[in-house]
N, C-alpha and C positions, 0 to 999 in steps of 0.2 A: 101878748103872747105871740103874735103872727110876724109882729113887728120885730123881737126878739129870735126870735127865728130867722129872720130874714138876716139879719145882722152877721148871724151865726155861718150863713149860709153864703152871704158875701166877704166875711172873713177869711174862710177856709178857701175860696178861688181865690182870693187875693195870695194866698200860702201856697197854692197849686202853680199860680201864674208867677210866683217871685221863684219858685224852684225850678221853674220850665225856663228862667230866664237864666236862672242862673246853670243849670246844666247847658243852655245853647250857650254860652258864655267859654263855659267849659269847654263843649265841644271842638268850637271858634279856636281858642287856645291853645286845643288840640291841634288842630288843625294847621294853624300858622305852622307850629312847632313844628310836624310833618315834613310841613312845605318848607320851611326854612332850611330841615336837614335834607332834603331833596336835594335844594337848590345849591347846597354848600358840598353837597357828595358831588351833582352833576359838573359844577366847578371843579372841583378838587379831578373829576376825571375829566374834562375837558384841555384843564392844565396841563396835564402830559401829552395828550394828543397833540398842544401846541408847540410845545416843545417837539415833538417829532419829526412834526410839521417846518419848523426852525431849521433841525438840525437833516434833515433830509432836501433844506433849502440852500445850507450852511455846504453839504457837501454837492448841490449839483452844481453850487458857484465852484469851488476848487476843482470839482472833475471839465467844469468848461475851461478856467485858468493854464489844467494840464493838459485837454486837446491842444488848446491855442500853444503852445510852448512846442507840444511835441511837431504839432504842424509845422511852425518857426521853423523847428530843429532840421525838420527835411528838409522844409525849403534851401536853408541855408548848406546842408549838406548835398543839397542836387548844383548849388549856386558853385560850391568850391568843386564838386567831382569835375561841371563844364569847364569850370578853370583848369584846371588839373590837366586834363586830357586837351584841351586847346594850349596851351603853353608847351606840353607833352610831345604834339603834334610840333606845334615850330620850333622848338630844339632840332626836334629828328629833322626836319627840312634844313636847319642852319647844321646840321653836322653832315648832311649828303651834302651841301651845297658848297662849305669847307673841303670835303673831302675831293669833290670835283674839280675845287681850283687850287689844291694843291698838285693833285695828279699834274694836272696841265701845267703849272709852273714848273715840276720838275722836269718837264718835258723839254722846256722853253729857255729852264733858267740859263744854259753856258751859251746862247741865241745870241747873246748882246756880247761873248765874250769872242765868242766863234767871228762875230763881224765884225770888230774891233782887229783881230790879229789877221785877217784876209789881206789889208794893204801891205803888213808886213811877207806875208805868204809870197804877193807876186814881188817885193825887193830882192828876194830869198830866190826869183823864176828868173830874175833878171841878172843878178850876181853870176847866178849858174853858168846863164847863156855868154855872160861879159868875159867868167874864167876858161870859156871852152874857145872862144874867138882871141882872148885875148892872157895867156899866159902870164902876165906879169905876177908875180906874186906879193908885187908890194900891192899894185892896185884891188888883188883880190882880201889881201886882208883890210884897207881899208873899206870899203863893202862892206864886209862882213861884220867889221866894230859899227858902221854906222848901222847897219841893221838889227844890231844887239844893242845897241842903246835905243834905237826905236820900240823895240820890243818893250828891251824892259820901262821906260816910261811909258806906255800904252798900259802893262801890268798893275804899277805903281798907280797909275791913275783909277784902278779897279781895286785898289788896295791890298795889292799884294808889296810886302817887303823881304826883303832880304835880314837873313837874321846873324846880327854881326858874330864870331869866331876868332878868328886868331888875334890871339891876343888880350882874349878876354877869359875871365875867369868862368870853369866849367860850370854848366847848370842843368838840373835834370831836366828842368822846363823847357828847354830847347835846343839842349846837344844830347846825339848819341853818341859815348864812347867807343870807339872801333878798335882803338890799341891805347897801351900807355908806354911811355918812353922815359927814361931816365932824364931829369933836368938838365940840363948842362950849366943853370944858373939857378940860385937857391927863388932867386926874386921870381922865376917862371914858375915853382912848384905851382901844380894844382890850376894852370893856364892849359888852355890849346894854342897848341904849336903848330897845327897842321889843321887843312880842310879835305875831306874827303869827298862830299856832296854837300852844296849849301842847302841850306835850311832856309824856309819863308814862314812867313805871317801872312796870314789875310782875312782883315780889318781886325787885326791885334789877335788875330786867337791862330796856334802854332797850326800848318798846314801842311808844315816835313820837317822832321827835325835836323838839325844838320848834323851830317856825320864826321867825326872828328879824331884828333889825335891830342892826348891829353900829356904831360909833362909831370911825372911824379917825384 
């Protein structure tokens, strides 16, 4: 009987402790499950924060990218404005510095032509003095031709020319008409027949035009 009882009595813990085991089981089960969606939420929000994280790393590259470009940019534009304004500068010196020795050549330039025709000046002192002592008038005009030929090759040698007329056919480029005259030969029509004031060149570009008498 006592023996039966005790049976009875270690049955029912063993029922007690197989339900204690199995509810902590449960519990455990619980539990992981818990933790696991814990662990899967706190990921799931971690995720975005890394992303944020990313992309707030994402743009402080590109915002460093566009200082560096914009700083470039000055640099480069401080580089060109010193160019700008020093080149700016030596123009303006080569345009004063032009302008000062043009002034001065034009002061200068008939200098070499002025001393070239001096030796004729005193043939011209000496002619004078030859026709006042010396009456002849043959000897004064020869004088006078040799000192018109000096002349004008001194001229000639500075490129001054003479620009041919009679007898050549009229051009606006280098005669002026003064009068016209009836031809007297069909072959003259549209020639000069007469000089009124010669005309020169000098160094080929017209310097007076000659004045003329044209044959119509």
């Amino acid at each position: 009987m006592i023996k039966h009882d005790k049976e009875k009595k270690d049955l029912k813990e063993e029922k007690e402790s197989q339900k204690a085991a199995e509810k902590s089981q449960k519990n455990n089960n619980t539990d992981n499950s818990t933790l696991d969606k814990k662990t899967e939420e706190e990921v799931t929000q971690e995720k975005p924060e890394a992303e944020d994280e990313k992309t707030e790393a994402s743009g402080d590259i590109e915002m460093d990218e566009k200082d560096r470009l914009i700083i470039s940019l000055e640099a480069k534009k401080s580089e060109l404005n010193d160019k700008f304004l020093r080149l700016f500068s030596e123009f303006d010196n080569y345009r004063k510095r032009t302008h000062k020795e043009r002034q001065e050549l034009l002061k200068t330039a008939s200098s070499d032509i002025i001393e070239a025709i001096l030796p004729i000046v005193d043939d011209l002192e000496r002619a004078y003095k030859s026709a006042v002592e010396n009456p002849d008038m043959e000897t004064l005009t020869e004088g006078i031709n040799l000192i018109r030929t000096k002349l004008n090759t001194t001229l000639r040698h500075k490129g001054l020319e003479e620009i041919p007329s009679i007898g050549e056919e009229f051009n606006t480029d280098y005669h002026e008409a003064i009068t016209h005259v009836p031809a007297e030969d069909k072959k003259n029509k549209g020639k000069i027949v007469d000089e009124i004031q010669k005309g020169y060149l000098l160094n080929g570009k017209v310097l007076r035009f000659a004045k003329v008498v044209v044959a119509n």
